[in-house]
N, C-alpha and C positions, 0 to 999 in steps of 0.2 A: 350778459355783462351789465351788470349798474353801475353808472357812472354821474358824476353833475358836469354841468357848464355851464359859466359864467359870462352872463353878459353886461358888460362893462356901461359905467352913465353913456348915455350918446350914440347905443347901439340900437340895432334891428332890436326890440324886445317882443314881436308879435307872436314868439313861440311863449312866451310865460304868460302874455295877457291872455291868449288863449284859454290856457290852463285857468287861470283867475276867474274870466268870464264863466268858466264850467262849474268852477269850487263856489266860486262869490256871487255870481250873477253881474259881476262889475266889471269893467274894463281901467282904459287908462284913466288915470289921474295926476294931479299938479305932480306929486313925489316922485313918480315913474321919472321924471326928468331931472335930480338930483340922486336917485337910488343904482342900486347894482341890483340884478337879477339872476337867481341861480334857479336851472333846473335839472331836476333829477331823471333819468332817462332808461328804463326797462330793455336794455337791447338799443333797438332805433327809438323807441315809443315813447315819447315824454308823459311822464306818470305824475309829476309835481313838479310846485314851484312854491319859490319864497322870494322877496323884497328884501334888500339890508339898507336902510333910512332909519328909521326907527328898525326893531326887527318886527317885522310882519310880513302877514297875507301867505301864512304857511298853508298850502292848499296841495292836498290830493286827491285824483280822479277817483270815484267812488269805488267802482275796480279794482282799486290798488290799495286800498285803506286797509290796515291792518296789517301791513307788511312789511312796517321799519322805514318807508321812504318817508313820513315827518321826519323822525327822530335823525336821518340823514340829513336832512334838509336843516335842523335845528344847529344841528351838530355843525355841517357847512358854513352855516349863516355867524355861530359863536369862534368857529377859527377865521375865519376872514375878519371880521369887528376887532379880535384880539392881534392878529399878524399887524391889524392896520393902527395899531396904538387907543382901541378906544378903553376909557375908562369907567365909563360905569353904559351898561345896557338896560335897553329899555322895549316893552311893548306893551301894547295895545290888543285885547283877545276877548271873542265873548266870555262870560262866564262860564261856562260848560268845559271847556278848554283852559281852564284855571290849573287844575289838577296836572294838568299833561305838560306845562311848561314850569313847574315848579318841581317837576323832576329833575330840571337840570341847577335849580340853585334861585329862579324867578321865586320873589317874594310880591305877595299881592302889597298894591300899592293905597286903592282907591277902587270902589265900584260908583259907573256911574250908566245910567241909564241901559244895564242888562252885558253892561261890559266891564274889563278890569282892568287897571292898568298894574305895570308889573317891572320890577327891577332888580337888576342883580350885578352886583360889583364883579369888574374884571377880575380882582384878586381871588373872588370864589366861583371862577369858573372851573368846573370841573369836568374837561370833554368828554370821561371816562364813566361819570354819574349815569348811571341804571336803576336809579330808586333812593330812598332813603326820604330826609327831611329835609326842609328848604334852608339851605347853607346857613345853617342857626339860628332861623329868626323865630321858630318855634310852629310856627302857622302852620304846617304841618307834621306832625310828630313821624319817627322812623319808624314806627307800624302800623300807619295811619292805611287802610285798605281804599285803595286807587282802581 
């Protein structure tokens, strides 16, 4: 069974930095203490985890990569932000990982130093998006090869 769990600001979060430490090389930081953390879970086995602050620090174990547990974790991360009234979302992603979150509607913002920054209005969330172009800004065309 795949399931996520949500650990709430203020909670035990050692089972995601875990996960971060493996994906990132990095542990906790300042955000960890303002943020929600959700991880996604193989059976018992935590396989990923993401941040909702900004959204980031989407990370899964090498293992598990290519298996739909990002786009779970994406997906998690954009109905929590929406349930919770926000209005426009935002992240932070290397470049390389550009392509992979502008499936859901993310529009590059700004590159700067090998990374991107990335926005997409609440209105053009679309939980259900599996492809296409980035919710009309062009920047990707709907047959652009991903």
């Amino acid at each position: 069974m795949i399931q996520g769990k949500w650990f709430p600001t203020g909670s035990d979060v050692s089972q995601p930095l875990a996960i971060r430490r493996a994906v990132f090389g990095r542990g906790r930081d300042a955000l960890d203490d303002w943020a929600q953390q959700v991880t996604v879970y193989a059976g018992e086995e935590p396989v990923g985890t993401a941040r909702l602050f900004w959204l980031g620090d989407v990370g899964v174990l090498s293992g598990f990569r290519g298996m739909g547990y990002g786009d779970l974790l994406v997906r998690l991360l954009l109905f929590k932000a929406l349930s919770h009234g926000a209005h426009f979302l935002r992240l932070e992603t290397p470049e390389e990982a550009v392509a992979f979150f502008a499936r859901y509607g993310f529009c590059e913002e700004c590159r700067q130093g090998g990374r991107a920054v990335m926005g997409l209005a609440a209105a053009d969330v679309r939980l259900d998006r599996c492809g296409g172009g980035c919710a009309g800004c062009g920047l990707y065309p709907p047959d652009a090869a991903r």
